[in-house]
FIDREN-555283 format. One record per residue: residue number from 1; x, y, z of N, C-alpha, C, O in turn. Coordinates in steps of 0.2 Angstrom, whole numbers. Example, Ala and Ser with C-alpha at 12.3 -4.5 7.8 and 13.67 -1.06 7.14 Angstrom:
2
[atom 1, [66, -28, 39], [62, -22, 39], [66, -16, 39], [71, -17, 42]]
[atom 2, [64, -11, 35], [68, -5, 36], [64, 0, 39], [67, 6, 40]]
This chain:
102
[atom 1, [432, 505, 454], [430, 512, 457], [427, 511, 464], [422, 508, 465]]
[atom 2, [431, 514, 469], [428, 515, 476], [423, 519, 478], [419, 518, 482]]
[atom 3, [424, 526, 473], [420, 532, 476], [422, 537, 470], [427, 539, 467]]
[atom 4, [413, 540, 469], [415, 546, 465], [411, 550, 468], [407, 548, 472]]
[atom 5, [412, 558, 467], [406, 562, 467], [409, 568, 465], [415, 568, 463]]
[atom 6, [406, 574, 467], [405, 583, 466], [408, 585, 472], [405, 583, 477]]
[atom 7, [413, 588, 471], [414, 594, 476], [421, 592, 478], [424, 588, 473]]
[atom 8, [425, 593, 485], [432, 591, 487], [430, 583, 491], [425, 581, 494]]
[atom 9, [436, 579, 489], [435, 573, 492], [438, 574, 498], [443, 575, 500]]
[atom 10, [433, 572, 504], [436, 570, 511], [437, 563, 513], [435, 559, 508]]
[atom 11, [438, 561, 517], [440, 555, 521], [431, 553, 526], [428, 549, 530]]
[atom 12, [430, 558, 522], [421, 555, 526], [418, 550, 521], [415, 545, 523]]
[atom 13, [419, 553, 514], [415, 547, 510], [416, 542, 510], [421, 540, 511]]
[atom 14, [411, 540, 509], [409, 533, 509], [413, 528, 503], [412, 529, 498]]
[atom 15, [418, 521, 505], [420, 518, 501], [417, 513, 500], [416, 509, 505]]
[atom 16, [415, 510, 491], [411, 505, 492], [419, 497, 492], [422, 494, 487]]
[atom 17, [418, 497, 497], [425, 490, 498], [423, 483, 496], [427, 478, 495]]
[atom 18, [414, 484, 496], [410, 476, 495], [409, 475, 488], [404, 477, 486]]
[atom 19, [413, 472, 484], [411, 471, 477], [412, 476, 472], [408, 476, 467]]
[atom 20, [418, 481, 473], [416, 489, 470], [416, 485, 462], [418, 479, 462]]
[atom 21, [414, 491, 456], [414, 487, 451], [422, 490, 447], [425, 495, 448]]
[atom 22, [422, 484, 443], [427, 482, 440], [427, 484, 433], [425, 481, 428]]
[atom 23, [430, 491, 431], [430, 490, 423], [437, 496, 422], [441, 499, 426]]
[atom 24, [437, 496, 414], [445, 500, 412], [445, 507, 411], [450, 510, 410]]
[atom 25, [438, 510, 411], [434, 518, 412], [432, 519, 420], [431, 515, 424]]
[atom 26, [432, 525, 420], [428, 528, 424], [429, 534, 421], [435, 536, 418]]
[atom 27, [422, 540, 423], [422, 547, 423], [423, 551, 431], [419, 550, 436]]
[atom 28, [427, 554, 429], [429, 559, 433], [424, 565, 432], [425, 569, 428]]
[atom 29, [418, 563, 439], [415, 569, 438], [420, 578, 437], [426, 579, 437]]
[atom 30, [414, 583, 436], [420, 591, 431], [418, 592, 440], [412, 592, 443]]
[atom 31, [423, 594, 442], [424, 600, 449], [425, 594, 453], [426, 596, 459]]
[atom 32, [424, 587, 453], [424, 581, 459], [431, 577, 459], [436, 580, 459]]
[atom 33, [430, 569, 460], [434, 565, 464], [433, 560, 460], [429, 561, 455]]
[atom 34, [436, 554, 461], [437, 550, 459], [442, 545, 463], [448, 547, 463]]
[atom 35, [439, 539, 467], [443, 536, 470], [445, 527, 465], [440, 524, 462]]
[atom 36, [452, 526, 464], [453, 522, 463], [457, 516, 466], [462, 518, 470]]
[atom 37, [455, 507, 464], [459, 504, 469], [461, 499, 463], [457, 495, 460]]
[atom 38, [468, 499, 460], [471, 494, 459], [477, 491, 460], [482, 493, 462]]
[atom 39, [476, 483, 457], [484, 480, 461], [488, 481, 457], [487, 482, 451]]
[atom 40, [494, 482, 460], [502, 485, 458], [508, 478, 457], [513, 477, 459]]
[atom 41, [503, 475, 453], [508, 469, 452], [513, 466, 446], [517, 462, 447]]
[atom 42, [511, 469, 439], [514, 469, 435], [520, 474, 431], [518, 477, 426]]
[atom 43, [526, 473, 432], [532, 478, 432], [530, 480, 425], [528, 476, 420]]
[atom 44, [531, 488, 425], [530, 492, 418], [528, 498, 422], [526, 498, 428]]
[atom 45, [528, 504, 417], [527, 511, 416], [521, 512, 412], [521, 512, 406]]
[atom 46, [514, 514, 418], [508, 512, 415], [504, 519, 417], [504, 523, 422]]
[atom 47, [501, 519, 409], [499, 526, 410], [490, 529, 410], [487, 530, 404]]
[atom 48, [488, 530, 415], [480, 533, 416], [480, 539, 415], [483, 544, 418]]
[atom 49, [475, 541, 407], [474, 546, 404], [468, 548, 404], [464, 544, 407]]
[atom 50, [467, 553, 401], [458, 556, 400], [461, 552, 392], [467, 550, 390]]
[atom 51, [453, 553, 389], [454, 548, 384], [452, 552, 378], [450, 550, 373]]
[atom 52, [452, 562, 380], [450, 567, 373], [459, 570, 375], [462, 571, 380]]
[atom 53, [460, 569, 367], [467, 567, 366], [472, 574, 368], [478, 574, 370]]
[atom 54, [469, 578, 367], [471, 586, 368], [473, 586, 377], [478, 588, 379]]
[atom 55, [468, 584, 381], [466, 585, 387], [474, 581, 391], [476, 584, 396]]
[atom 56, [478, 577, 388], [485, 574, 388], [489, 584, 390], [489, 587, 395]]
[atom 57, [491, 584, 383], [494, 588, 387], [494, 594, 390], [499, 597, 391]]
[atom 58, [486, 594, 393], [484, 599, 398], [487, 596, 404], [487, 600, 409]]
[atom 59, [489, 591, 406], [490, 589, 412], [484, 582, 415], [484, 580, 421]]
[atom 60, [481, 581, 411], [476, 575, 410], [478, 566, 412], [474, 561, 412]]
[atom 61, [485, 567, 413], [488, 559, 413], [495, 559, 420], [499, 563, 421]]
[atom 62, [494, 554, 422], [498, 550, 426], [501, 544, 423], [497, 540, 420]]
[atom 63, [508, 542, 424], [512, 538, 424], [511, 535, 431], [510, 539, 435]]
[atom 64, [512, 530, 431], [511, 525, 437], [517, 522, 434], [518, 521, 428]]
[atom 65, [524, 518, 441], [529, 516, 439], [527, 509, 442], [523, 510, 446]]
[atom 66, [528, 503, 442], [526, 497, 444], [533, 492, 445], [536, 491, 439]]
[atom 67, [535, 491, 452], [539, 485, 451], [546, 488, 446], [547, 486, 440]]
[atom 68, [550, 492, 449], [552, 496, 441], [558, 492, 442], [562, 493, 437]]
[atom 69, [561, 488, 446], [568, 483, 447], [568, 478, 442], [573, 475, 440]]
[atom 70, [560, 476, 440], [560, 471, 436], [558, 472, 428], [556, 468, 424]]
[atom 71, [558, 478, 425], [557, 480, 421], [561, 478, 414], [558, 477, 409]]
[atom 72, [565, 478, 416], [570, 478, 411], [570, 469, 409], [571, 468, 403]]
[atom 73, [570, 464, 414], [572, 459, 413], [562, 455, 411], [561, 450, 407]]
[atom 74, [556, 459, 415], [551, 457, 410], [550, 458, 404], [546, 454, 401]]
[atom 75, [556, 464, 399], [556, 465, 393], [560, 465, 390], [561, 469, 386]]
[atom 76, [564, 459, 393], [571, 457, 390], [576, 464, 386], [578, 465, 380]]
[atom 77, [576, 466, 394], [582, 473, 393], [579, 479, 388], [574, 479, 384]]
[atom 78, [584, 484, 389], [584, 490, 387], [582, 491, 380], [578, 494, 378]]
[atom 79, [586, 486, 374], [584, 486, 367], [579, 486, 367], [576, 491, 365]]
[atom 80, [575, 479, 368], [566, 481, 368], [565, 487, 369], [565, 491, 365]]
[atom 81, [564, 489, 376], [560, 494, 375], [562, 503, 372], [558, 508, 373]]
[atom 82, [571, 502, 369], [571, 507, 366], [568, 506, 356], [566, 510, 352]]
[atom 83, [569, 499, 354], [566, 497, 348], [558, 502, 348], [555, 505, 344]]
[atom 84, [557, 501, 354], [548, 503, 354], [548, 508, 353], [543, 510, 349]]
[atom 85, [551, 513, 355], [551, 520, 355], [553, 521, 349], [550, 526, 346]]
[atom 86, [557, 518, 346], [559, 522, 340], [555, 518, 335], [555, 520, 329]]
[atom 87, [552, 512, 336], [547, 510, 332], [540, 516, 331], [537, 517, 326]]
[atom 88, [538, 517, 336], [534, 523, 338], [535, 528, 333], [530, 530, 329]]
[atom 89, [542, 533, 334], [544, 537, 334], [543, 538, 324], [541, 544, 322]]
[atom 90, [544, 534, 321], [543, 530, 315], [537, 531, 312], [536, 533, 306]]
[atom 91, [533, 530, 316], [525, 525, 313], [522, 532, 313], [520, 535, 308]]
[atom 92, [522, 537, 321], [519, 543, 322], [521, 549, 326], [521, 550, 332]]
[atom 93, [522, 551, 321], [529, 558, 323], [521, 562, 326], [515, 562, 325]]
[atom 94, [527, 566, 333], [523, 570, 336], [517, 576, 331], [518, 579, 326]]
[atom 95, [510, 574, 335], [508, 580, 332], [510, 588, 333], [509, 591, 327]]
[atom 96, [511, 591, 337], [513, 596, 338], [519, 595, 344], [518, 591, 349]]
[atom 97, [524, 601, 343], [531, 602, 348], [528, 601, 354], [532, 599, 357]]
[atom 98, [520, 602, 358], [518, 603, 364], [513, 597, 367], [511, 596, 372]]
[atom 99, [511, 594, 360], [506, 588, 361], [510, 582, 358], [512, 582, 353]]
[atom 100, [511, 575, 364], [513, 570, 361], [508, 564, 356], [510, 558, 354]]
[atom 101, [501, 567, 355], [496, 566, 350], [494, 558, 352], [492, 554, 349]]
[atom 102, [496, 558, 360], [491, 553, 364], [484, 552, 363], [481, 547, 366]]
């Protein structure tokens, strides 16, 4: 995390670039910002959510696409990752028509 705070983010804030800290959460402060910096180095379709389940399909998550030329051949093609989906699809059927019960 580079930078959080209250209110609209501008290009004035202060980024901490020296040692920012390093973890799998952050809060988005309510009416703020949140800057993020990670490397984009491992091919897959990777997804940054709020973590209250509902809040998904309010519009709460981003898809980040990574390396997407190599996708296929880091999960040895298409079968895998349709097996997965429909192994998914098996184990936990949607909660509701409008929520995928992320």
């Amino acid at each position: 995390m580079l930078a959080s705070g209250t209110g609209a983010y501008s290009s004035s804030v202060a980024l901490n670039l020296n040692n920012p800290p390093k973890r799998d959460t952050a809060t988005l402060p309510g009416g703020g910002y949140l800057v993020l910096a990670f490397e984009t180095d491992n091919p897959g379709a990777w997804l940054m959510h709020c973590h209250i389940a509902f809040h998904i399909s309010e519009g709460f998550g981003v898809q980040f696409l990574e390396r997407s030329s190599e996708i296929l051949s880091a999960t040895n093609g298409a079968a895998f990752v349709e097996a997965g989906c429909y192994a998914w699809d098996s184990y936990v059927p949607p909660i509701s028509p409008n929520d995928s019960g992320l």
